[in-house]
C-alpha positions as CSV (number, residue, x, y, z in Angstrom):
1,X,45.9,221.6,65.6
2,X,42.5,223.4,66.0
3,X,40.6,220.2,64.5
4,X,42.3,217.8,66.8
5,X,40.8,219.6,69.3
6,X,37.7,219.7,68.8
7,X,37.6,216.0,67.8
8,X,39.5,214.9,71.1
9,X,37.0,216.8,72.9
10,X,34.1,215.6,70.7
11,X,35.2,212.0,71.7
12,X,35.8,213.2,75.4
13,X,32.4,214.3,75.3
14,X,30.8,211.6,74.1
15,X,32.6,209.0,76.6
16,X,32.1,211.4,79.4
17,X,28.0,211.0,78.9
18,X,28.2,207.6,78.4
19,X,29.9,207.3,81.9
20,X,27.0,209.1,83.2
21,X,24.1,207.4,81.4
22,X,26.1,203.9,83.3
23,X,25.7,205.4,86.6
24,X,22.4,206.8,86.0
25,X,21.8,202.9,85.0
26,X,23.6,201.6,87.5
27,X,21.8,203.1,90.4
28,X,18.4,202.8,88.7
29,X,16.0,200.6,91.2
30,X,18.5,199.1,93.6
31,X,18.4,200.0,97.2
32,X,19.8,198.1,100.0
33,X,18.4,195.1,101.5
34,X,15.9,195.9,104.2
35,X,15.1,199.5,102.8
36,X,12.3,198.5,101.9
37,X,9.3,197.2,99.1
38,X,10.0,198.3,95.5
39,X,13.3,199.7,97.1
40,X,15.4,196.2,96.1
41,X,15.0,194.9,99.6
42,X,11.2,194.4,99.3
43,X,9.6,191.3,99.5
44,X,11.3,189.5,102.6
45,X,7.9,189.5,104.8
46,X,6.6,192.6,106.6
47,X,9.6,194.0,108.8
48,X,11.4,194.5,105.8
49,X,8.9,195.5,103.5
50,X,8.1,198.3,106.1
51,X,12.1,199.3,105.3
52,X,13.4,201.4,108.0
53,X,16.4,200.4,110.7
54,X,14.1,197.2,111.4
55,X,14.1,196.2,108.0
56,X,18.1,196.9,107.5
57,X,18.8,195.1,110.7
58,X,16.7,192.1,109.9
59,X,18.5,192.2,106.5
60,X,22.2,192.0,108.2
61,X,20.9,189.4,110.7
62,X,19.9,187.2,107.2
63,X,22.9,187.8,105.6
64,X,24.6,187.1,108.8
65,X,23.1,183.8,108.9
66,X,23.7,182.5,105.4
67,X,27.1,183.7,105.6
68,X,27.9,181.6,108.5
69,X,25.8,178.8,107.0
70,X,27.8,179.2,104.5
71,X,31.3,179.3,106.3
72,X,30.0,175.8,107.9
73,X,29.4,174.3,104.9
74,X,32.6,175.2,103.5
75,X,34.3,173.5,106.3
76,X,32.2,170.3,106.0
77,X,33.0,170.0,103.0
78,X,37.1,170.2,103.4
79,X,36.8,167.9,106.6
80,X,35.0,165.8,104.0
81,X,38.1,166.1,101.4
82,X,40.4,165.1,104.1
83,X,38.6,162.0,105.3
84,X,38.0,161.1,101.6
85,X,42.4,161.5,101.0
86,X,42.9,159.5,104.1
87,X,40.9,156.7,102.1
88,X,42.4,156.9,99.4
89,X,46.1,156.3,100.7
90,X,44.5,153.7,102.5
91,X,42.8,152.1,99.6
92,X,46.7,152.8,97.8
93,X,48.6,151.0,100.6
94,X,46.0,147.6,100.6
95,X,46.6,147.8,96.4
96,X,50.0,147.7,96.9
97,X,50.5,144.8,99.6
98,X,48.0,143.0,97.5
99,X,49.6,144.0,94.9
100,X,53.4,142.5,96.3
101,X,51.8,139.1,97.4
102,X,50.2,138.3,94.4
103,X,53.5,138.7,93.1
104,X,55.0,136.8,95.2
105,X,52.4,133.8,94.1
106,X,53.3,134.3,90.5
107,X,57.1,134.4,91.0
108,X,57.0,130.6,93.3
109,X,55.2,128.9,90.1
């Protein structure tokens, strides 16, 4: 019973540091957008490479702005879908009257 133990807590152990060596990894070089150059929000001109409450805010107004760019887009394109499925069960209707007369022609001969 002994040697189970130690093994459980060998392999315990072992995933336990792994765990940490992923978070240590995980958190290595990323800050948040607008914190700043060489912080992960560097390089977006010189508000937010100076980081600081400037450099966050100008971050959330970008983000902002793509995500309602974004939101705008998404609707164009299903106002686009629509218009596209009303011309289609147009196209379907004129297929099938053209469809009926023609025959109509070939049951007369």
């Amino acid at each position: 019973m002994n040697v189970y133990l130690s093994k459980a807590s060998k392999s315990l152990c072992s995933i336990n540091t792994s765990v940490m060596s992923f978070n240590r990894f995980k958190n290595d070089g990323l800050g948040n957008l607008g914190s700043g150059a060489g912080k992960g929000g560097g390089g977006g001109g010189s508000i937010r490479e100076a980081g600081g409450a400037m450099g966050e805010r100008e971050a959330a107004n970008e983000e902002e702005y793509f995500y309602i760019k974004q939101r705008q887009q998404v609707e164009q394109i299903k106002k686009d879908i629509e218009f596209r499925k009303a011309e289609i069960e147009k196209n379907i209707d004129e297929i099938t009257k053209a469809k009926a007369k023609l025959d109509k022609i070939v049951d007369k001969n």
